[in-house]
BANULUM-732046 format. One record per residue (C-alpha): x, y, z. Coordinates in steps of 0.02 Angstrom, whole numbers, plus 50000, padded with zeros to 5 digits. Layout:
XYZ;...
//
This chain:
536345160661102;536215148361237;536065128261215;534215128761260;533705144461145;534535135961003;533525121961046;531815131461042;532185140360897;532795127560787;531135124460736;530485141260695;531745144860587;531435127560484;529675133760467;530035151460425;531135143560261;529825133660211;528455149860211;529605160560116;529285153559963;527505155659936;527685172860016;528875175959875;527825168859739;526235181659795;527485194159821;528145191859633;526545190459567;525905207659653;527265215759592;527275210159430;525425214659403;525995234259488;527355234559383;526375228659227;525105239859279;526085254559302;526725254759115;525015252559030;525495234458984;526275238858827;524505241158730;522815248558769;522065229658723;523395218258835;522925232658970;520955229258956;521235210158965;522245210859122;521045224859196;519825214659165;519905193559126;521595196159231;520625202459393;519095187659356;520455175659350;521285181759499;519635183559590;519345163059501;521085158359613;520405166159771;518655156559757;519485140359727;520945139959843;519525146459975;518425130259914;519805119559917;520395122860103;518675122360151;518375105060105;520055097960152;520445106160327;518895103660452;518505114260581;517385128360642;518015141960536;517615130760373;516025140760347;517035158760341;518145151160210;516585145760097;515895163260116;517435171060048;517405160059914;515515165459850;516185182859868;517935181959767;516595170159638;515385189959644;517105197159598;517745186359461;515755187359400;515705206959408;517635207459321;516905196259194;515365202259147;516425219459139;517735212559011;516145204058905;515665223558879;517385232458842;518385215558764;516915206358681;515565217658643;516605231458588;515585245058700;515565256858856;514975247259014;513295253659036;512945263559222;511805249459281;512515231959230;512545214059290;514395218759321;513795232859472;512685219459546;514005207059561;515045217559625;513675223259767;513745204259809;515585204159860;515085211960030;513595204260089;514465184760104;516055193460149;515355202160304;514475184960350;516425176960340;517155191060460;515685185960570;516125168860597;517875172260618;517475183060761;517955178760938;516135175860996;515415181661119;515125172261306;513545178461358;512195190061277;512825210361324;514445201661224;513235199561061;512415217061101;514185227261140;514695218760959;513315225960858;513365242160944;515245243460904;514955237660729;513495251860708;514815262960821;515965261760676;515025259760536;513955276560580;515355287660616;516075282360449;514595285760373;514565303460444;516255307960377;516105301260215;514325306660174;514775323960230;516455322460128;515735315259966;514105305259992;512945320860005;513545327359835;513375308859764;511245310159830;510725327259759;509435323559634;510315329559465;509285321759340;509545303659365;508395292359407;508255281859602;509055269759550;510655274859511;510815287559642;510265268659760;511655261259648;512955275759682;512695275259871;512635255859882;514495255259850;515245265759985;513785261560109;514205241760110;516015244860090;515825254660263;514955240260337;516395230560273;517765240860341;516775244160506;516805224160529;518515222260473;518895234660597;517905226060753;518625210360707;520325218060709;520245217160894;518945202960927;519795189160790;519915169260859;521615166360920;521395150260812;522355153960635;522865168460686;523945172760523;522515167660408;521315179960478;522645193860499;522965190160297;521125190960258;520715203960337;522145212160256;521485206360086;519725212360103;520545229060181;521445231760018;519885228459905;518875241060023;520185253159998;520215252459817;518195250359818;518265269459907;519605277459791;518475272359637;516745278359693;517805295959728;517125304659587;518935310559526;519465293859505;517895286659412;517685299059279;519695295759233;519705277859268;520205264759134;520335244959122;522205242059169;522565255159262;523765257259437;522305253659540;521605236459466;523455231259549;522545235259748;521185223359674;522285210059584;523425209359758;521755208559877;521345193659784;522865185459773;523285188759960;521415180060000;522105166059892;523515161959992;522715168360163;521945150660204;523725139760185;524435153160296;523475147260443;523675129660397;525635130260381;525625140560563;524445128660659;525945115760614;527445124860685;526685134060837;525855126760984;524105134061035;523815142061189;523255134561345;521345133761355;520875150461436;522395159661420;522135175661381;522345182961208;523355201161224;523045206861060;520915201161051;520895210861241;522085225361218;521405242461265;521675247061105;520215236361062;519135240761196;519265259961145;519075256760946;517165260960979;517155277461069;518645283660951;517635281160810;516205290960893;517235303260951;517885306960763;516095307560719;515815321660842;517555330560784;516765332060610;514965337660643;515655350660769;517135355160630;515495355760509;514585365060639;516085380060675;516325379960498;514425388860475;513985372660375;512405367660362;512295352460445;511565338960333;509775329260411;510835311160373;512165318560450;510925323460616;509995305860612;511575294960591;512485306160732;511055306360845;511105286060832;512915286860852;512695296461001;511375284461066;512385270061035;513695274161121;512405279361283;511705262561258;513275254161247;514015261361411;512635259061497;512875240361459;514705238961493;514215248361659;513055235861714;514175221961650;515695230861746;514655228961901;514215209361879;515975206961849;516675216062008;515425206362107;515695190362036;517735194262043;517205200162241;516315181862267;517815171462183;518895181862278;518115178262438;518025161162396;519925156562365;520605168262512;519595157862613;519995141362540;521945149962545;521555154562745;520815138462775;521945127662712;522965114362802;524545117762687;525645133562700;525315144962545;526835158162513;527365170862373;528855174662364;529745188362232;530905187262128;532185194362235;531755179262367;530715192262482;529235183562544;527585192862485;526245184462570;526155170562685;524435161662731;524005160562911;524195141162911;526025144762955;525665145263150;524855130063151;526195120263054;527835131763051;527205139463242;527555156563169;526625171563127;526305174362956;526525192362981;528205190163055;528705178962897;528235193362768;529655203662709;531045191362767;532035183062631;531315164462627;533265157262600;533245163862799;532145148362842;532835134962743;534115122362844;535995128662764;536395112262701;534695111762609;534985129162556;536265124562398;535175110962344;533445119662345;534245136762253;534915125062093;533045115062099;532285132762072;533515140261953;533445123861853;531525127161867;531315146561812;532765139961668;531335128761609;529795130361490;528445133961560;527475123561426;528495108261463;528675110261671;527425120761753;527745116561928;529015105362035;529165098962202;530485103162321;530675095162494;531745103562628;532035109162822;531145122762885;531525132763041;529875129463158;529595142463292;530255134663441;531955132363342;532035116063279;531825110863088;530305104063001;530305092662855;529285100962729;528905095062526;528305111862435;527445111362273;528155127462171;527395136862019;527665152061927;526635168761983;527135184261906;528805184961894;529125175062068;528585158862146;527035152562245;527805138762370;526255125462438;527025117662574;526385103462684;527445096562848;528165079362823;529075076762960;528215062863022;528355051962857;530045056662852;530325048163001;529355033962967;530235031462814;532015034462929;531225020563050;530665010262912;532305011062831;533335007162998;532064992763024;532684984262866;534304983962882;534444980363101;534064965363202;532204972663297;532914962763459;534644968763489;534454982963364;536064977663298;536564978863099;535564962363021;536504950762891;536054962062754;536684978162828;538304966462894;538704959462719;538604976462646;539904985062776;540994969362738;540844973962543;541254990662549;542554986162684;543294976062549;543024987962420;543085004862460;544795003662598;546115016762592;547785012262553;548555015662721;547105003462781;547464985662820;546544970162772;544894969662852;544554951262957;542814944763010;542284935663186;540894923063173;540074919763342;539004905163394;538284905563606;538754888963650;537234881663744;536064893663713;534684882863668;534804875063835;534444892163909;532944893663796;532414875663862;532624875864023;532544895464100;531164899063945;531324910163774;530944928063885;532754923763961;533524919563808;533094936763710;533614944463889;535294934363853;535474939663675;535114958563705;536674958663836;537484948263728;537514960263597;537854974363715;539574965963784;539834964063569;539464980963545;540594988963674;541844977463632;542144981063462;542965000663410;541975014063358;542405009463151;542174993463163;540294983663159;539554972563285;538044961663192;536744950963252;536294934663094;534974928763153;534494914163301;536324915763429;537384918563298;538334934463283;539634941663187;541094958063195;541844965863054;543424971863108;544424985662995;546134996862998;547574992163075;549364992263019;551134984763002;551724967462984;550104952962946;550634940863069;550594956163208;548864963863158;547964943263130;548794940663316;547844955963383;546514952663276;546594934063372;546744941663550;545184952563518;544374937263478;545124928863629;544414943063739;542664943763643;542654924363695;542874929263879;541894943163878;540564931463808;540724918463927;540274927864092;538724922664175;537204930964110;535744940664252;533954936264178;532254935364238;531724917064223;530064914764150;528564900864136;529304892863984;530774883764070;530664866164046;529324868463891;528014879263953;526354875763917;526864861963781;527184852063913;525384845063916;524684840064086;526424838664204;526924857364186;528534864864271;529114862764419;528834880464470;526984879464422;526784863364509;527564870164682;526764887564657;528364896164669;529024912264602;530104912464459;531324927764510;533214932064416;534284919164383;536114915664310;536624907464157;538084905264085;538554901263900;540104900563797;540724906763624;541524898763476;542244911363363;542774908063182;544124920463133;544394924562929;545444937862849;545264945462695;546484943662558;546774945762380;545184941062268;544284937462430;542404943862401;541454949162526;540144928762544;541614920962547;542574927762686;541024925362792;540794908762734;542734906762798;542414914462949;540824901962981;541634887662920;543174891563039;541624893663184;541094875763149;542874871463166;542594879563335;541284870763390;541684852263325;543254854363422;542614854463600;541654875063595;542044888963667;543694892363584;544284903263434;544634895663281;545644903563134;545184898362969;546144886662856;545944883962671;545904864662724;544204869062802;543554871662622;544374855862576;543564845962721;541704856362690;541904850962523;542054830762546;540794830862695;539524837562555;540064826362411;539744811062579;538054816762612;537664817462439;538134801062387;537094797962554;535704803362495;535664797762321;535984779362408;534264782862487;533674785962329;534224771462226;533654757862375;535694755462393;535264752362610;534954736262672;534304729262837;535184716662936;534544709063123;535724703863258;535014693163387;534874695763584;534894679763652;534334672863829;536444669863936;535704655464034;534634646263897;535504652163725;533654656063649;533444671163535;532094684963631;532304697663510;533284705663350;534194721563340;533734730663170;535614737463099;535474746762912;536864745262817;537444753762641;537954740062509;539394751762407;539604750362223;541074736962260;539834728362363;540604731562516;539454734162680;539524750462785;538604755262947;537744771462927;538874776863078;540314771262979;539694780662838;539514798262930;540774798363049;541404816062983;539764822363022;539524837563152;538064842363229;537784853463038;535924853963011;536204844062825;536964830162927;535524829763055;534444830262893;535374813662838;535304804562979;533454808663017;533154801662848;534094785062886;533284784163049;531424785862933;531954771062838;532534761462959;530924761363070;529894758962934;530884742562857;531134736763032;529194738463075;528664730062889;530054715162898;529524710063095;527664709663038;528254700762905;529064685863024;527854689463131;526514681363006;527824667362965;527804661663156;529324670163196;528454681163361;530234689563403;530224708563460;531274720063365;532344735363420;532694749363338;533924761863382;533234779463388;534154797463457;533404807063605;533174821263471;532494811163322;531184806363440;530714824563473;530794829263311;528994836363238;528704823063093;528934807663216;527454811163365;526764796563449;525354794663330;526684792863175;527284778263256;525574769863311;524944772763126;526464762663081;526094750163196;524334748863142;524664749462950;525844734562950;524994725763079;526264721463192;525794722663375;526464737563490;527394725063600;528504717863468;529314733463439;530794741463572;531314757063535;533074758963609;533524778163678;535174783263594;536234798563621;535874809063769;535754827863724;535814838963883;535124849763778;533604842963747;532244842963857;531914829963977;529824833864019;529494835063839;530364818263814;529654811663931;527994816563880;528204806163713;528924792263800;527704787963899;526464790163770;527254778763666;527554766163824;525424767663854;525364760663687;526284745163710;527914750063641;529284745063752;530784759263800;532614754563822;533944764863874;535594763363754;537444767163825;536894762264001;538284766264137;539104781564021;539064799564082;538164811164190;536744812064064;536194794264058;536144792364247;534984807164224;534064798664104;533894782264194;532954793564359;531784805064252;531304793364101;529964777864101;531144763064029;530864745564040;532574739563962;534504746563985;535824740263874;537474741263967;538694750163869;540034740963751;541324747263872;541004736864008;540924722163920;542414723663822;543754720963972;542564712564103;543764697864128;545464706264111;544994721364242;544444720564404;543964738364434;542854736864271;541854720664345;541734728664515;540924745164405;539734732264280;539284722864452;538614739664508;537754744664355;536774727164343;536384728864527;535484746864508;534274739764372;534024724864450;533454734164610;532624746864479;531694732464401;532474733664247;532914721164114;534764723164064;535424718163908;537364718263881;538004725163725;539574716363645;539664702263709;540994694063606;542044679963710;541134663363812;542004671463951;541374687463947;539694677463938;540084667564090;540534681164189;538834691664147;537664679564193;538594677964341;538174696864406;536534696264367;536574700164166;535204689264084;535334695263912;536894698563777;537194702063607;538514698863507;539724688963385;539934676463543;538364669163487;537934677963297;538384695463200;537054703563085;536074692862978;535084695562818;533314690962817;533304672062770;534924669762909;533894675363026;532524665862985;533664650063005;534254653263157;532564658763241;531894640263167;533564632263233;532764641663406;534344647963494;536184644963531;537384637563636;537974646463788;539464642563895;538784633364074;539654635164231;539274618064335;538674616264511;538164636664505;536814646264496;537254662164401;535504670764417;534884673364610;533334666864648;531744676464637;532694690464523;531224687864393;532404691864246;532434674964148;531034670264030;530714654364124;528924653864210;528564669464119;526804667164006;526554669763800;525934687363850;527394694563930;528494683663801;527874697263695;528144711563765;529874708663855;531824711163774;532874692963829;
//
C-alpha cells in the first residue's frame, strides 16, 4: 500500500473498530434468542415468556432507541424515525396483549383480539416511515411514476399470493366477515409493506445510507416472518417460542440499532457533492423493478391460464389494473423521456455555443495524451485549426523544456483527491501556427478518465511582467544594471565564485564636470552624454563582468575571474581602470539644447542663443573620470567593498580628478575622523559653542573705520578660538560637508544682520560684510526674498549690509547668479567680489557680475614691498577697478609699509592687524567710539590722484551708508 492510501484509509479502519462492537452485541443477542429458540428454551413456560414478553420487550427497545434518536439527532428524516417507533410500540402492544392471554390469563388467544389489531397497526406508520425516507421526487410525473410503481408491485404480489393462498383464505366456510377481513388484512398490508420496501430499495436518500439499508432490512425480516405465519401450515402448528419468533425478535433488534448506524457513518464518511449522482438510487436495476414485477404477474396468470385454471375475478381486476398501470406509467415516462431529450437538446445547444464562442481554448484530451476535441477558438489564439489539432498527442505542442515540468504538474494532479484538488493551473509554451511559442496558463480538471485543458494566451502579461521585472532592476536611461541589480552581482560574485576564480574588484566612476555640461550645453546633452558614456562602459568591460549605472554620473564595474599572482591580476585590474579613464575622457558629440546656461529659469535675460536667434546644432564636450578601485578580500561583504571602492573615488577626486585611485584601509581611517569633525561641528551649532567677532576696514588715508567684517569663530572646550575654515579644512566637496558649511554660513548671516542692527540703534551706522560662496548664494533656501525678510525683520537697512562673493565655482552658473545678484543689488545690498586678482574664474566674474566692491586678494598684499613683480601686478589690479569704478579694499594688510605703499597705487581701503584683528562685540564698540586709527603718512605726497572719487571725503551721509571704506 502506498504512502497516500495508507493515509486515506487510516481512518476507515479506526471507524470500522469502533462499529464492530455493537454489531457484535446485536449479533450475540440474535443468536442467542435463535439458539434459545431452537431448543424450546428448556420449558414450555420460559418458551411462552420469551415468545411472548421477550418479543414486547424487544419491540419496547426498538420504540425507544427510535424515540431517542429522534429527539437527539435533527434533521429531515426525524419524522421516519418517530413513525417506526409508533409501529415497534403496535408490536410490543400486540406481543403483550398476546402474553396477557397465554401467560396471565391462562387461555387460548381468541381469533379476534386486541393483540390482531395491534399488530394491523405495525404497517400503517411503518409504510408512512419508508415514505419519508424516500428520495423524493423533483417534479410531479416523479410523485405519479412512484405510486404507480408502488401499485406495480404491490398488485402483482397480490396476484401471486392470492392465487397461491389468499383465494383459499376468502371462501366463505362458515365464518363470519370479519375474520375472513381479519385473515386477508395481514398479508394484504404486509404486501403494501414489502412493495414499499421494495420501491424504496432503489429510490432511498443517499443521506444515512446504512440506517435505511438496516431498516429496511429489519422491516423485511418482520414481513417475511408476517407471510410464513398467515401460511396456513404454519399457523395451525405454531406455538409461543418457537424458531420463528427469532425472525421477529432479530427485526426488532436490527430496527433498534438501525438509527446509530447512520449516525456513527455520517461521522466517518464525507457526503457527496450536492448533485452528484447516486449509482445505486439510479441503477437500471431500479428503473426495471416495476415492469419485472408486472411481468411476473403476467407469468402467473398465463401459467394459471395454460394450466386450465380457472382464473379467479380478483385475480382479472387486480391484473387488468396491473396491466393499466404499467400503460399509464409508460406513457408517462414517454412523455417525460421527451421533455428530457429536449431540455438535454437546449442545454446542449447552449454550452457548445458558449464552448464555440468562447475567447479561451477548450481541449480534451485522453488518457493516453490524444487530444479529443479542440474548440474552434484555437485559430484565433493558437492560429491553428482545431481539426488539425484533434488526434495529435498534446505533449507535441508543448515547448520541450516545459514538457518535463507540465507532465509531473499533471501526474501530481491525477495522484490527487479529487475531493481535496479538483482542478489546477498549469502555465506553459505553446507552438502558435506560424512557428513561434505562445505563453499560455491552462486551467485543468478531471473528465472521464482524461483532462479538459481551458487555456487563455498570456503572452502579453508575460512580457509585461519580463519588462516590468527588467525595469526594476536597470537604469531606464542607459538601460544599464541599477544599484540594486549591481549590489546583487557583487554578492553573489562574492559568494557564489569557483575556486579556480580569483578575487572579484569593483571600479567606482564619477564624470568629472558633468554638471557643467548640464549647466551650460542643457540636461538633453547631458543624458546624451551619459547614454554614450555608458556605452564606452559597456564595451569596455568583458562579457562576465557588469557595467552599472548608480544613479546621477556615477557609475560603477564589477570586474570577476582572473588568475595567478595578486599583485599581477590588481595591476591589470589597475590598467583596465587606467584605460576606462581614457576611454572616458574623450570628447563627447551631443545636440545642444535650450537649457544651456539655465533655460527658462533664467527669468527675463534668457540664453544667448535665444537672444541672437541662433540655432543650437551638435556640439563637443569633454569630461573626465575619477575611478575608485577596491578588491575583495577575506570577510569583505559585498556594501563594504563598494563603500571602498567610493571612498577610494573621493580619494580620486580630492586629489586633482580624473585619475584612478586604489583604495587604502587609511581611507576608512580618514572617512572616519572627517565624520567624528562634522559631528562635533554640528553639535557646536547646537549647544551655541560659535561666536561672532568683527574686524574693521578702515579708510588708508584718514585711519577711520567704514565698515566691519563679520568672522564666526568656534570657542573649543579648552577655550581656544578656531575659524570655521580652520575647523574644516579636511573637508571635500562631500555633500555632509557642504551641509556644514551651509549651516555656518545660516548662522553667520543671521548674527551678523541682528548684531549690526543692534549698533546700528546704539549710533554705531557702520556697514557690515559677510562672506558668502558663489554656491551658498544659489542654493534654494537663501533666494533674494530670504535675505530682504532678514533685513526687514531686524530692521537694519539694505545698505548696511555687503555681501562679499567667495569661491568661484566654474561650475556654477554665471546668468543664474547673476540673476540673484542683481536682485539683491536693486534692494540696496551692496556686492563685493572676494579673492580679487586670483584665477581665470574671478576675472570672469569681475566682466559678467554687477559688483560694487573687490577685495584684492591676501597674496598681493603679503610681499608688496619685498617684490617688484608683485607691486607692478597689485598696481595693475587697482588700476582695472579704478577705471571699472570700483571700490577696492585690500585684504591683509599687516605692516605700515604695506599700508604706505597701497595708498600709494590707488588702494583706499585695508584690513588688517596693521590697524586691529577681530574683536568681540564691546571691542568693537570701543574702537568705533574711539572713531578710527592711526595710519602711516607719507609727507609732501599725494597718494590718491585727484578726482579718483574713492575716499570718503566730500562724499554725503547717504552714500556713507551704502559704500565699503
Amino acid at each position: 500500500m502506498s504512502a497516500s492510501g495508507a493515509v486515506l484509509s487510516g481512518p476507515a479502519a479506526a471507524g470500522g473498530r469502533t462499529a464492530l462492537v455493537p454489531q457484535l452485541l446485536v449479533a450475540v443477542l440474535c443468536g442467542g434468542y435463535a439458539v434459545g429458540a431452537a431448543l424450546g428454551w428448556g420449558s414450555p413456560a420460559l418458551a411462552q415468556f420469551m415468545g411472548d414478553f421477550g418479543l414486547s420487550g424487544a419491540a419496547l427497545t426498538a420504540c425507544a432507541s427510535c424515540l431517542w434518536y429522534a429527539r437527539s439527532v435533527p434533521g429531515r428524516n426525524r419524522p421516519a424515525w418517530v413513525l417506526f417507533a409508533v409501529s415497534s410500540a403496535m408490536v410490543a402492544a400486540g406481543n403483550a396483549v398476546w402474553g396477557w392471554y397465554e401467560l396471565v390469563l391462562r387461555e387460548a388467544v381468541p381469533r379476534a383480539s386486541a393483540a390482531d389489531f395491534c399488530f394491523l397497526l405495525f404497517a400503517p406508520p411503518a409504510i408512512i416511515g419508508l415514505l419519508v425516507l424516500a428520495k423524493r421526487p423533483v417534479n410531479r410525473a416523479g410523485w405519479i411514476c412512484l405510486g404507480l410503481d408502488a401499485w406495480l408491485i404491490g398488485g402483482s404480489l397480490l396476484t401471486l399470493t392470492w392465487s397461491l393462498a389468499l383465494a383459499r383464505t376468502a371462501q366463505w366456510d362458515g365464518r363470519s366477515t370479519a375474520s375472513i377481513a381479519l385473515s386477508l388484512a395481514y398479508p394484504v398490508l404486509d404486501i403494501m409493506l414489502v412493495s414499499m420496501v421494495l420501491a424504496l430499495h432503489f429510490r432511498r436518500s443517499s443521506a444515512n445510507r446504512s440506517a435505511v439499508n438496516t431498516a429496511i432490512a429489519a422491516l423485511a425480516l418482520t414481513v417475511l416472518c408476517d407471510a410464513l405465519f398467515t401460511s396456513p401450515l404454519l399457523r395451525e402448528h405454531y406455538r409461543s417460542g418457537q424458531i420463528l419468533d427469532a425472525g421477529w425478535f432479530a427485526g426488532s433488534i436490527l430496527l433498534a440499532y438501525a438509527p446509530w448506524v447512520g449516525k456513527r457513518d455520517t461521522t466517518r464518511r464525507t457526503v457527496p457533492p450536492h448533485g452528484s449522482p447516486d449509482p445505486r438510487g439510479n441503477g437500471s436495476l431500479g428503473a426495471l423493478t416495476p415492469y419485472l414485477a408486472a411481468a411476473v404477474c403476467t407469468l402467473g396468470i398465463l401459467y394459471n391460464v395454460l394450466n386450465g385454471r380457472k382464473i379467479d375475478r380478483v385475480v382479472l381486476f387486480t391484473g387488468c389494473t396491473v396491466a393499466l398501470v404499467l400503460v399509464a406509467r409508460q406513457g408517462i415516462m414517454l412523455l417525460d423521456n421527451i421533455a428530457l431529450t429536449q431540455e438535454l437538446a437546449q442545454k446542449e445547444n447552449h454550452f457548445r455555443s458558449l464552448v464555440q464562442g468562447s475567447s479561451d481554448v477548450i481541449m480534451i484530451a485522453a488518457h493516453t495524451g490524444v487530444l479529443r476535441y479542440v474548440s474552434p477558438a484555437a485559430k484565433g489564439v493558437y492560429g491553428r485549426d482545431a481539426e488539425q489539432m484533434v488526434g495529435t498527442e498534446l505533449a507535441s505542442h508543448i515547448h520541450p523544456e516545459d514538457l518535463g515540468r507540465v507532465l509531473h504538474e499533471v501526474r501530481r494532479f491525477l495522484a490527487a483527491p479529487p475531493s481535496e484538488e479538483p482542478a489546477t493551473r498549469i502555465e506553459c509554451r505553446i507552438r502558435s501556427g506560424d512557428g513561434g511559442w505562445l505563453n499560455v496558463e491552462s486551467s485543468v480538471n478531471r473528465y472521464q478518465g482524461g483532462l479538459i485543458f481551458n487555456s487563455r494566451d498570456v503572452t502579453e502579461r508575460v512580457r509585461l511582467q519580463a519588462q516590468l521585472q527588467h525595469n526594476a532592476s536597470h537604469d531606464p536611461l542607459t538601460d544599464l544594471p541599477n544599484r540594486a541589480l549591481f549590489s546583487e552581482r557583487v554578492r553573489q560574485a562574492l559568494g557564489g565564485r569557483r575556486a579556480d576564480d580569483g578575487e572579484a574588484a569593483v571600479l567606482y566612476i564619477d564624470l568629472d564636470g558633468f554638471k557643467a555640461v548640464n549647466d551650460t550645453v542643457g540636461h538633453q546633452a547631458g543624458d546624451e552624454l551619459l547614454i554614450q558614456a555608458a556605452r564606452r562602459l559597456q564595451e569596455s568591460v568583458r562579457a562576465g563582468d557588469t557595467a552599472a549605472r548608480l544613479g546621477g554620473d556615477e557609475f560603477a564595474a564589477l570586474i570577476c575571474g582572473g588568475k595567478g599572482d595578486r599583485h599581477v591580476r590588481e595591476q591589470q585590474i589597475v590598467e583596465i581602470a587606467e584605460r576606462l579613464r581614457m576611454t572616458l575622457s574623450e570628447p563627447y558629440a551631443v545636440l545642444a539644447g535650450n537649457a544651456a546656461r539655465g533655460g527658462p529659469s533664467d527669468g527675463a535675460r534668457g540664453t544667448t542663443a535665444e537672444r541672437t536667434g541662433q540655432r543650437v546644432g551638435e556640439t563637443t564636450v569633454r569630461v573626465a573620470a575619477s575611478i575608485g578601485v577596491a578588491f575583495a578580500g577575506p570577510g569583505i561583504g559585498p556594501a563594504e567593498l563598494m563603500r571602498n571602492a567610493d571612498l577610494a573615488m573621493y580619494r580620486a577626486k580630492s586629489a586633482g580628478k580624473n585619475r584612478v585611485e586604489v583604495y587604502a584601509p587609511q581611507m576608512q581611517a580618514e572617512v572616519a575622523r572627517r565624520a567624528e569633525l562634522a559631528e562635533r561641528l554640528r553639535n557646536a551649532l547646537d549647544k551655541g559653542e560659535f561666536t561672532l567677532l568683527h574686524q574693521p576696514v578702515v579708510d588708508l588715508e584718514s585711519g577711520v573705520v567704514d565698515a566691519v567684517e563679520a568672522q564666526a569663530r568656534w570657542r573649543s572646550a579648552q577655550g581656544i578660538l578656531f575659524t570655521p575654515a580652520e575647523f574644516l579644512r579636511l573637508a571635500d566637496q562631500r555633500r555632509e560637508v557642504d551641509e556644514d558649511r551651509a549651516e555656518v554660513s545660516r548662522w553667520m548671516l543671521e548674527q551678523a544682520v541682528e548684531q549690526a542692527a543692534h549698533r546700528h540703534r546704539m549710533g554705531h551706522r557702520v556697514p557690515v560684510s559677510v562672506r558668502m560662496s558663489a554656491r551658498r548664494l544659489m542654493g534654494r533656501d537663501l533666494p533674494p526674498k530670504t535675505v530682504e525678510s532678514l533685513l526687514a525683520r531686524h530692521e537694519l537697512p539694505a545698505g548696511a549690509l555687503v555681501l562679499a562673493l567667495t569661491g568661484h565655482d566654474p561650475g556654477i552658473c554665471l546668468d543664474e547668479l547673476e540673476r540673484r545678484l542683481l536682485a539683491l543689488r536693486r534692494a540696496g545690498v551692496t556686492i563685493a567680489l572676494e579673492g580679487f586678482g586670483t584665477g581665470y574664474a574671478g576675472m570672469l566674474a569681475l566682466r559678467r557680475l554687477p559688483v560694487d566692491v573687490v577685495r584684492l586678494d591676501r597674496a598681493f598684499t603679503a610681499d608688496l614691498v619685498e617684490s617688484a613683480r608683485v607691486h607692478k601686478i597689485t598696481a595693475g589690479l587697482l588700476r582695472i577697478a579704478r577705471d571699472l569704478g570700483l571700490r577696492s579694499v585690500a585684504d591683509g594688510v599687516d605692516r605700515p609699509e604695506q599700508v604706505v605703499a597701497l595708498r600709494e597705487m590707488g588702494c583706499t581701503h585695508g584690513q588688517g592687524m596693521a590697524f586691529s584683528g577681530p574683536l568681540d562685540e564691546p571691542r568693537l564698540r570701543g574702537s568705533l567710539a574711539r572713531g578710527g586709527y592711526p595710519v602711516p603718512m607719507c609727507a609732501e605726497r599725494d597718494v590718491v590722484p585727484a578726482g579718483s572719487g574713492m575716499g570718503l571725503r566730500g562724499v554725503s551721509s547717504d552714500q556713507q551708508n551704502t559704500a565699503l571704506t
